[in-house]
C-alpha positions in Angstrom: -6.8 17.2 98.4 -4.9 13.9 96.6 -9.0 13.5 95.0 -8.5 17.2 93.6 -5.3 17.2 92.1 -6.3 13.6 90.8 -9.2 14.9 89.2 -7.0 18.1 87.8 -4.6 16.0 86.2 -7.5 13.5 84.5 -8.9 16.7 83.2 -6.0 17.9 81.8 -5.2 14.2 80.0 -8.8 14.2 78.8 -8.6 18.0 76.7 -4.9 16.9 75.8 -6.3 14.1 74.3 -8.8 15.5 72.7 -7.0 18.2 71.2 -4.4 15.1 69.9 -7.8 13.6 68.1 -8.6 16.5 67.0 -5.2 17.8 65.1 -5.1 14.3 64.0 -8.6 13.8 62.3 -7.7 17.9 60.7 -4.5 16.2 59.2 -6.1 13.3 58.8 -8.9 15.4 56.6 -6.3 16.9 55.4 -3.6 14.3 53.9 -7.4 13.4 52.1 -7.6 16.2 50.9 -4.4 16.2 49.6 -4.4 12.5 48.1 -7.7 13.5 46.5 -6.4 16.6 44.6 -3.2 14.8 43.9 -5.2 12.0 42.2 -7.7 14.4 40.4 -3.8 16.2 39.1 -3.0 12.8 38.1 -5.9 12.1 36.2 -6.8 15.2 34.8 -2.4 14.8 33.6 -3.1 11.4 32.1 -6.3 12.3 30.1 -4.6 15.2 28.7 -1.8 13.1 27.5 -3.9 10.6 26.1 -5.8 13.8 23.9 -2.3 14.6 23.0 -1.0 10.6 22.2 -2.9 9.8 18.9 -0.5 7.2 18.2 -1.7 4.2 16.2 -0.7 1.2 14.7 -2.2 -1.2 12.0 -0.6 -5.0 11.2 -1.8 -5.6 8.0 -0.2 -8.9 5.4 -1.4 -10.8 2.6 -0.5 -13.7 1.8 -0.9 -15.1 -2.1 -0.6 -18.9 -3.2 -1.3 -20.2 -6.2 -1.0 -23.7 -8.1 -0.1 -23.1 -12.0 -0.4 -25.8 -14.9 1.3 -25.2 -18.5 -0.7 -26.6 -20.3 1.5 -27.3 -23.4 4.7 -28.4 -21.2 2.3 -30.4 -19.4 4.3 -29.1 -15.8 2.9 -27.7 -12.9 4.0 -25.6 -9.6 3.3 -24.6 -6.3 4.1 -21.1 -5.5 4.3 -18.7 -2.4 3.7 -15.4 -4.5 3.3 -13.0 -1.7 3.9 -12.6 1.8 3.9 -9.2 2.7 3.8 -7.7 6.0 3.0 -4.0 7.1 2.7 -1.9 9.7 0.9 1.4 9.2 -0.5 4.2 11.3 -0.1 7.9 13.1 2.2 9.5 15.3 0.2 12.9 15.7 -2.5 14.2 13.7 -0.4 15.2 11.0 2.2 12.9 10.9 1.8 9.1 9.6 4.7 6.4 8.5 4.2 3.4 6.6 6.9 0.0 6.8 5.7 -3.0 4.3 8.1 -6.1 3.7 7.7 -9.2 1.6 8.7 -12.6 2.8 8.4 -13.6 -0.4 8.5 -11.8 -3.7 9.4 -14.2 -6.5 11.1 -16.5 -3.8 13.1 -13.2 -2.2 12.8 -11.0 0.7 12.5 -7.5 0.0 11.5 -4.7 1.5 9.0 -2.5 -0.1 8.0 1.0 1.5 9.8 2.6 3.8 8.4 6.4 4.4 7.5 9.2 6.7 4.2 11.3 5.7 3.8 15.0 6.8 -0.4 16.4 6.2 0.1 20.5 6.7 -4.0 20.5 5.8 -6.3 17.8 4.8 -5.5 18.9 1.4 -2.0 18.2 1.0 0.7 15.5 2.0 4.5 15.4 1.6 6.4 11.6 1.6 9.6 10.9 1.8 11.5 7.3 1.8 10.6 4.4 -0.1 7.8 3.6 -2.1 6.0 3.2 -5.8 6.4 6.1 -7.6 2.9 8.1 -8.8 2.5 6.2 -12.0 -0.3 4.4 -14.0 -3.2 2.6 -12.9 -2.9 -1.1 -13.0 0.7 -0.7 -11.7 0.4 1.4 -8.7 -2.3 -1.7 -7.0 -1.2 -3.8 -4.2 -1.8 -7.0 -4.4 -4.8 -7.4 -2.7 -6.5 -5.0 -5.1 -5.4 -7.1 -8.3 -8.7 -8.5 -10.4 -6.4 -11.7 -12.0 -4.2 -13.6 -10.6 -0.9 -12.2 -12.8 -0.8 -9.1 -13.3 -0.9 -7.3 -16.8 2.2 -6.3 -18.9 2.1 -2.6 -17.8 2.3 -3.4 -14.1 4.6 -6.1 -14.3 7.4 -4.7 -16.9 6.8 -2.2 -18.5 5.1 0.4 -15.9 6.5 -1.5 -12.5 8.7 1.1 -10.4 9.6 1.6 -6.7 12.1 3.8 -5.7 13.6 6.2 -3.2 12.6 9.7 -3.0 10.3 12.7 -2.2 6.8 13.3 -3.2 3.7 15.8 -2.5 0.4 15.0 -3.3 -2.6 18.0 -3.8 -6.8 17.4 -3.5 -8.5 20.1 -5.0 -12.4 19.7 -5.6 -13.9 21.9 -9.0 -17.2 20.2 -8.6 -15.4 17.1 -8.7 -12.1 15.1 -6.8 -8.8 15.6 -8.5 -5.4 14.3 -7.0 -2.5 15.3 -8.2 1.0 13.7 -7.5 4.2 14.7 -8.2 8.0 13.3 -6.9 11.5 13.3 -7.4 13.4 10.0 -7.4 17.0 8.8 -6.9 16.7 6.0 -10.0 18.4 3.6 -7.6 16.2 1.0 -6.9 15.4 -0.3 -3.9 18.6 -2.1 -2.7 21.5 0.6 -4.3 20.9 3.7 -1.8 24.2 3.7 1.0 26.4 4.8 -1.7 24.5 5.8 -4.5 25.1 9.6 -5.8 23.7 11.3 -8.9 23.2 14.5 -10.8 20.6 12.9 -12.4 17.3 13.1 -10.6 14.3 10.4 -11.7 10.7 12.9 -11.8 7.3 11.0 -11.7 3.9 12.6 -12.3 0.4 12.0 -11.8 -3.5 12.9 -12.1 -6.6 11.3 -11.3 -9.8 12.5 -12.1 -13.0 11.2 -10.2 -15.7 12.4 -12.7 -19.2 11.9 -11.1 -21.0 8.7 -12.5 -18.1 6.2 -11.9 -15.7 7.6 -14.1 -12.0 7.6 -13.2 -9.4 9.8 -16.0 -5.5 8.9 -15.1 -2.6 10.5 -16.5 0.7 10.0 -15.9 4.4 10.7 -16.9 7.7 9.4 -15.8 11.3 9.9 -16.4 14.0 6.5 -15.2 17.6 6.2 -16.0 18.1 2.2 -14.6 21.7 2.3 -16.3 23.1 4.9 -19.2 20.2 5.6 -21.1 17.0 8.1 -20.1 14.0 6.8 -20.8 10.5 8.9 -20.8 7.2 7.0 -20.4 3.6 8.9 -20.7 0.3 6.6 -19.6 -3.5 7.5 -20.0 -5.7 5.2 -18.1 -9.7 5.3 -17.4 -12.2 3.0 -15.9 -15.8 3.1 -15.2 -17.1 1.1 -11.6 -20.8 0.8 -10.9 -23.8 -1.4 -11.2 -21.1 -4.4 -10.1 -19.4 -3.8 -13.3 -15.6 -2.6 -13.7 -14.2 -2.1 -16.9 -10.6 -0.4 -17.8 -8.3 0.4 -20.1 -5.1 1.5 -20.1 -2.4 2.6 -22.6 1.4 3.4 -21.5 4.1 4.8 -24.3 7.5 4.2 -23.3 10.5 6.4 -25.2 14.5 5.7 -25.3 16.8 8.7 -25.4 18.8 9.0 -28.7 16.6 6.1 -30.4 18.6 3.7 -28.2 15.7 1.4 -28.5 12.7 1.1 -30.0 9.6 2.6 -28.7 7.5 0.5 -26.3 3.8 0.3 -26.8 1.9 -1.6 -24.4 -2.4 -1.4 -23.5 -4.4 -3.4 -20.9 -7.8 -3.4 -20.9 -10.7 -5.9 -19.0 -14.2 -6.1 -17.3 -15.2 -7.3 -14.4 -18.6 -8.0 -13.3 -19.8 -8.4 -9.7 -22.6 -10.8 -8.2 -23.3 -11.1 -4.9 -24.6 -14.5 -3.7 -27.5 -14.4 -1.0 -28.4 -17.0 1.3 -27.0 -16.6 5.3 -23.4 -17.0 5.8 -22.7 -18.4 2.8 -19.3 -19.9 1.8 -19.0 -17.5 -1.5 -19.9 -14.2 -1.5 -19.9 -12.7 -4.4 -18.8 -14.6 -7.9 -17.1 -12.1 -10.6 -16.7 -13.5 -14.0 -14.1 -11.3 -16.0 -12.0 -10.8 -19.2 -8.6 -9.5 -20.1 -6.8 -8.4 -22.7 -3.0 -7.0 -22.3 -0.2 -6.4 -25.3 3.2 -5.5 -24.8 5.9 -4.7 -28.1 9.0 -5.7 -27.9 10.5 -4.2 -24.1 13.8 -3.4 -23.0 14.2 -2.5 -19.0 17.0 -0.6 -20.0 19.7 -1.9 -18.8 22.9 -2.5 -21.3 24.3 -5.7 -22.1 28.3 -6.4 -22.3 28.3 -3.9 -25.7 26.7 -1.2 -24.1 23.9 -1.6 -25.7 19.9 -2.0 -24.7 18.6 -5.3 -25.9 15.3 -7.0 -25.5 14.3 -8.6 -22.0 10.6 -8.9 -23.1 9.8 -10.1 -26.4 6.2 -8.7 -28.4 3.2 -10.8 -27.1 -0.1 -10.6 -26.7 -2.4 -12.3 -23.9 -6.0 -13.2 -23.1 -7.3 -13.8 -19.8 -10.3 -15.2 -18.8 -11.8 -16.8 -15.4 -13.7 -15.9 -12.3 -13.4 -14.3 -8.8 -15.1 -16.7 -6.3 -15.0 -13.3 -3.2 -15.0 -15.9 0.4 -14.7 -12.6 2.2 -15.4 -9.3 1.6 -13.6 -7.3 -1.3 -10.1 -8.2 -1.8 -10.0 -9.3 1.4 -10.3 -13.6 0.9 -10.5 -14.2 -3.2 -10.0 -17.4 -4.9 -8.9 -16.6 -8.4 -9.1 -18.8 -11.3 -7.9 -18.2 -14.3 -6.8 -19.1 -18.0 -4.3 -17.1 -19.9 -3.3 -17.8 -23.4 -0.2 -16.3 -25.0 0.1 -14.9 -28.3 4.0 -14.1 -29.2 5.9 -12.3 -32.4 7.8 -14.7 -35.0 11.2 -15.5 -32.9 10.6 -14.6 -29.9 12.0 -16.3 -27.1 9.1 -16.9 -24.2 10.0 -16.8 -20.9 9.9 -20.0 -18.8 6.9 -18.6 -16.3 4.9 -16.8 -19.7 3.0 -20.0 -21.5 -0.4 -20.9 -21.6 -1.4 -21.9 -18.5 -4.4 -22.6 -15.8 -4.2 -20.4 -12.6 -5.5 -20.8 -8.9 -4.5 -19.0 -6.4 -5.7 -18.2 -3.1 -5.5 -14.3 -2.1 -6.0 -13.8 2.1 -5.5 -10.2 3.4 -5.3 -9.4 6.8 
């Protein structure tokens, strides 16, 4: 009898135990189950973000010293010319943004662009903040992209403007590229925004047409007001690039409202010619003699003196360039520049301290 009901009760323990392994192993099978398809949610939630994140970032600088030697004053300098810094890159598809300071330009810190960029289509984009107005050719490079060490008269005073404001840019393709650019401008400058109000909007203009071959047409037009004075400038460039050879010219008219001042005329024109060095890993290159003419009248930035009235800030001269390119790197990526400039000024002018005959080296790095 005490054998029977022992044998009951073991039976009974047995099935109640397996039943317990059995509910345990189902919600075992099933909390897998469950970690599985909550890790597949996961990752399916994560790759779909990551399609929908096409956030990027570029850290891009270049850095510019040179060594200079007048050789009439017999003096030379060391000189930091650049040290810019940028970051660059997307936030969606459609939506980019640019931030560029320099450490030092001309011994200052400034900072340079500043702007948001919307692309509706692939065919249009719309900027606003702070950048360099649409306008010339040699004027509108960076740095980096310069062929000689200083740049010409039109980029540096006579066609040289950054400002804050709104453009739109179009690509349309007749058989060939054309770019057109067009913005408004508050004619502040860079460093004059927080309370800076006018009626008086700054417009800049400008077209570039890629003309199969290597041909490059550029036209331009630009209205400023830097103090009481309007002042309208109009700018035709072109340039040819093929075979290794570069050659440009470029002529920018500048007018003063009410014959304030004179009329500025001032051209830029050079060749460049490319030759790439063979050999394996070698030290140079590519090696780019190259030639430059630039001529300015007399220039006034417009700004008044203690009268009211616009005087001259650049006096008439003419320059000649000549040197070579020794590329380390690739293309305006590691250049060592040297150069010779010799300065031809008007009867009575006055030349600036930095604008006399002089030997150039400098040492371009972009990164």
């Amino acid at each position: 009898m005490i054998v029977a009901v022992l044998s009951n009760e073991c039976n009974s323990f047995v099935i109640y135990l397996t039943d317990l392994c059995v509910r345990k192993n189902k919600r075992r099978t099933l909390m897998r189950k469950n970690v599985i398809m909550a890790a597949l949610l996961v990752s399916l939630g994560l790759s779909a973000q990551e399609k929908k994140d096409t956030r990027t970032i570029d850290i891009l600088g270049t850095i510019r010293g040179k060594y200079e030697y007048q050789t009439r004053e017999q003096e030379g300098r060391f000189e930091v010319r650049n040290a810019r810094f940028s970051l660059s890159g997307k936030v969606t598809d459609r939506v980019s943004y640019k931030a560029e300071i320099d450490l030092s330009e001309e011994g200052k810190i400034k900072m340079l662009d500043a702007y948001g960029r919307v692309n509706p289509w692939s065919t249009l984009q719309l900027t606003i903040g702070q950048m360099r107005v649409p306008f010339t050719i040699d004027a509108h490079r960076s740095p980096h992209q310069q062929y000689f060490a200083n740049r010409s008269f039109i980029a540096k005073q006579v066609g040289n403007v950054r400002d804050v404001g709104f453009t739109a840019g179009y690509t349309f393709h007749p058989g060939f590229p054309i770019i057109i650019e067009a913005g408004l401008f508050n004619g502040s400058g860079l460093t004059n925004q927080k309370d800076y109000w006018t009626n008086k909007i700054n417009f800049s203009a400008k077209a570039q047409m890629f003309i199969p071959g290597g041909f490059n047409f550029t036209l331009s037009t630009q209205k400023v007001r830097p103090d009481k004075v309007n002042i309208m400038m109009y700018d035709a460039g072109v340039y040819y690039q093929g075979h290794g050879w570069h050659a440009e010219a470029e002529y920018l008219y500048k007018h003063y409202a009410d014959n304030a001042f004179d009329a500025v005329h001032s051209f830029d024109g050079f060749i460049n010619y490319d030759i790439k060095v063979g050999g394996k890993n070698p030290l140079i290159r590519k090696v780019s003699p190259l030639i430059r003419y630039d001529y300015m009248s007399d220039h006034s930035d417009g700004t008044s003196n203690e009268e009211g009235r616009l005087y001259v800030t650049d006096y008439q001269r003419s320059r000649i360039t000549g040197g070579v390119t020794l590329s380390l790197g690739g293309p305006f990526v590691s250049d060592l520049r040297l150069n010779y400039e010799k300065y031809f000024y008007r009867d009575g002018a006055q030349p600036k301290v930095s604008e006399r005959d002089k030997f150039v080296c400098e040492l371009m790095v972009r990164f």
